[in-house]
C-alpha positions as CSV (number, residue, x, y, z in Angstrom):
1,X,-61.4,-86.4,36.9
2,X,-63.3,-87.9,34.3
3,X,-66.5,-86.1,35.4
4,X,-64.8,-82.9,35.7
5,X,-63.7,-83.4,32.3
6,X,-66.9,-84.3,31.6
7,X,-68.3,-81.1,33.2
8,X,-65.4,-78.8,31.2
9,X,-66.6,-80.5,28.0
10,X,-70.5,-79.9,28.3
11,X,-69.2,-76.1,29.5
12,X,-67.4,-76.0,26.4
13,X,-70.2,-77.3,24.3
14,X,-72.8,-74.8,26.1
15,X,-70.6,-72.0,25.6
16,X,-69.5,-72.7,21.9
17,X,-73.6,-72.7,21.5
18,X,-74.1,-69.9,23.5
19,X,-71.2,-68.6,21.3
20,X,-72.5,-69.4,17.7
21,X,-76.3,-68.4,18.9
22,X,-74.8,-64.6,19.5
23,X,-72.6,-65.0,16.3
24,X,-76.1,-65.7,14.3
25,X,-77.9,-62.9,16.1
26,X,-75.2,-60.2,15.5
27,X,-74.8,-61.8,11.8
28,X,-78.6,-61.1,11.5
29,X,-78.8,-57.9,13.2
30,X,-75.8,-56.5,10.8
31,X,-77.9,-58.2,7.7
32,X,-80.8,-56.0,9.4
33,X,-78.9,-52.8,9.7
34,X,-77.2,-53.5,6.5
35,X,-80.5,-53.6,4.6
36,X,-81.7,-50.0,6.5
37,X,-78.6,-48.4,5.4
38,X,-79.1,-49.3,2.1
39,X,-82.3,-48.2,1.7
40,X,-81.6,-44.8,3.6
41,X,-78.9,-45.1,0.8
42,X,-80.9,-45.3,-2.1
43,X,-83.6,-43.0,-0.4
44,X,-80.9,-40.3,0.0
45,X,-79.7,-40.5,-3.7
46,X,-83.1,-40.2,-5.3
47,X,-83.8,-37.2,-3.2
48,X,-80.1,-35.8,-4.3
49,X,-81.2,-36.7,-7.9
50,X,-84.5,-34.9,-7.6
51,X,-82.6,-31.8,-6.2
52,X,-80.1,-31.5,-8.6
53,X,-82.8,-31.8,-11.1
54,X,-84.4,-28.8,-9.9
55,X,-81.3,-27.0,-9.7
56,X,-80.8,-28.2,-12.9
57,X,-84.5,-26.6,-14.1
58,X,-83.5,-23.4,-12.2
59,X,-80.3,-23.0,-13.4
60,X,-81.6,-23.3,-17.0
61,X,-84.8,-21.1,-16.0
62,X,-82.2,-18.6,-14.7
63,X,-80.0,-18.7,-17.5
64,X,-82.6,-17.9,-19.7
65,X,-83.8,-15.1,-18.1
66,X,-80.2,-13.7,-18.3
67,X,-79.8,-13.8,-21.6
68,X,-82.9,-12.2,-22.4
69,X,-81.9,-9.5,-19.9
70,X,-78.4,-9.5,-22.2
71,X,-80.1,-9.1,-25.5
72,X,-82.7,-6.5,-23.9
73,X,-79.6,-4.1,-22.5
74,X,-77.4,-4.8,-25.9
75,X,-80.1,-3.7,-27.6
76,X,-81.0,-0.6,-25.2
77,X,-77.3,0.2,-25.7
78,X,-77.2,-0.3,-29.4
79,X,-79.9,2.1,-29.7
80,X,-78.0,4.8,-27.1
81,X,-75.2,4.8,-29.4
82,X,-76.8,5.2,-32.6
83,X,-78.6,7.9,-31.1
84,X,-75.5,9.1,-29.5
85,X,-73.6,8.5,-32.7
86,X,-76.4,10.4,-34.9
87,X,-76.2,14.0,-32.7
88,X,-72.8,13.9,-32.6
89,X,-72.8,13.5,-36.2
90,X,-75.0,16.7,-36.1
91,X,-73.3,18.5,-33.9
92,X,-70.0,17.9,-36.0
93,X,-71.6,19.7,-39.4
94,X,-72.8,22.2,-37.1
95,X,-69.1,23.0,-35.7
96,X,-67.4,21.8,-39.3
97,X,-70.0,24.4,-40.7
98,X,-69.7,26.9,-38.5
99,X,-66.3,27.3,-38.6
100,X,-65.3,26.5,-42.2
101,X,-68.1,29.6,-42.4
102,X,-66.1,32.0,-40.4
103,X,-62.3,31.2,-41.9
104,X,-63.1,30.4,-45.2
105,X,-66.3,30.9,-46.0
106,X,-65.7,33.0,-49.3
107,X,-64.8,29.8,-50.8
108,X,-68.6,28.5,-49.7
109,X,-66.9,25.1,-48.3
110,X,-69.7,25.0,-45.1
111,X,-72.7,25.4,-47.9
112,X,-71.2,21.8,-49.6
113,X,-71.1,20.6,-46.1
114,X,-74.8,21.3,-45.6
115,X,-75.6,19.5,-48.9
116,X,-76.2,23.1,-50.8
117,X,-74.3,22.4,-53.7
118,X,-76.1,25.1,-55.6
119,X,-75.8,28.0,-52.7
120,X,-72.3,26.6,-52.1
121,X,-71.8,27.9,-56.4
122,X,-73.7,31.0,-55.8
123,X,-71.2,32.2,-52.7
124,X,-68.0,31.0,-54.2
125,X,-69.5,33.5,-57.9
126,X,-70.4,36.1,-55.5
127,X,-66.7,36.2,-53.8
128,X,-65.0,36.5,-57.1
129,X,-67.3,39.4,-58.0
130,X,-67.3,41.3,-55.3
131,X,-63.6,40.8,-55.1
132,X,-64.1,39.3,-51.8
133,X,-66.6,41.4,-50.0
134,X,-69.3,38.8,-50.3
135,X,-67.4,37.1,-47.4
136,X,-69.1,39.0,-44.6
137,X,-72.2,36.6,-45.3
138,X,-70.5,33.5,-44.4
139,X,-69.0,35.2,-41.7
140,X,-72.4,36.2,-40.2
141,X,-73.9,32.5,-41.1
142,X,-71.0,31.0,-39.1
143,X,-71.6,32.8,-36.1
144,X,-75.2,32.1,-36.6
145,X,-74.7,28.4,-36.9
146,X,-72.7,28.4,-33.9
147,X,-75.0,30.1,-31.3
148,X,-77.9,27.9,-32.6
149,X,-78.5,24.6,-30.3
150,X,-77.9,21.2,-32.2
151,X,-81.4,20.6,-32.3
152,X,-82.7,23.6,-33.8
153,X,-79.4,23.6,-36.0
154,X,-80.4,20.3,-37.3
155,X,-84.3,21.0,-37.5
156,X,-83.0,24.3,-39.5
157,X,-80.2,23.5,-41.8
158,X,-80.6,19.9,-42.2
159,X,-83.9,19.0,-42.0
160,X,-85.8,22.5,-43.1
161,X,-82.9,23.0,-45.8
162,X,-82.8,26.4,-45.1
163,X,-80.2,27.6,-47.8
164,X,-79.2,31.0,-46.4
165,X,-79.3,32.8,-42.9
């Protein structure tokens, strides 16, 4: 029994070294993969930092170009209104005029509209000395201002400064 002990004990000995030899090799060969993953690792987070760099660089690129698009359309708009905001202003003393003209035009109200301070003096006079039949001029001037266009309303009246008809 002795040698069959002596048998079981050089088995034991062969297969705890048999044992620790694939212990070191697996031990090695996890050091090995450990080392690849960490380089793929770091590999993989320089090329995430480079990308988010350049997203970084198009976002700001993109941003950019935005806001000058922004400014550019405010700025169209800006000058739409004013534009917008200057004919209706025309087209308001044409109307005002025209109708002030026709209701109470005697009084020569649409003539200090137009800026004719002067004519506006000269209608009101004429009224009270023709005991109100100077009032047929503002009448025909009202219709007149009102069947003229905007434009050539404002080229006429309040540009030309044409003071009567």
């Amino acid at each position: 029994m002795s040698e069959e002990n002596k048998n079981l004990g050089d088995k034991a000995e062969d297969a705890l070294e048999s044992a620790k030899d694939k212990a070191k090799d697996i031990g090695e060969n996890a050091s090995e993969k450990f080392e690849e993953a960490k380089e793929s690792a770091k590999e993989f987070a320089g090329e995430a930092k480079e990308k988010a760099s350049e997203f970084a660089e198009d976002a700001k690129e993109a941003a950019g170009d935005f806001a000058e698009e922004a400014k550019k359309t405010a700025n169209e708009f800006a000058d739409s209104a004013k534009e917008a905001f200057s004919a209706a202003g025309g087209e308001n003393k044409k109307v005002l005029a025209g109708l002030l003209a026709i209701f109470i035009g005697s009084l020569g109200i649409h003539k200090f509209i137009l800026g004719y301070t002067k004519e506006g003096i000269i209608q009101l006079v004429a009224t009270f000395i023709t005991c109100g039949f100077a009032g047929i001029i503002p009448l025909i001037e009202g219709i007149i201002y009102l069947t003229k266009s905007d434009e050539e309303f404002y080229n006429t009246y309040q540009i030309g400064k044409k003071p009567w008809f």
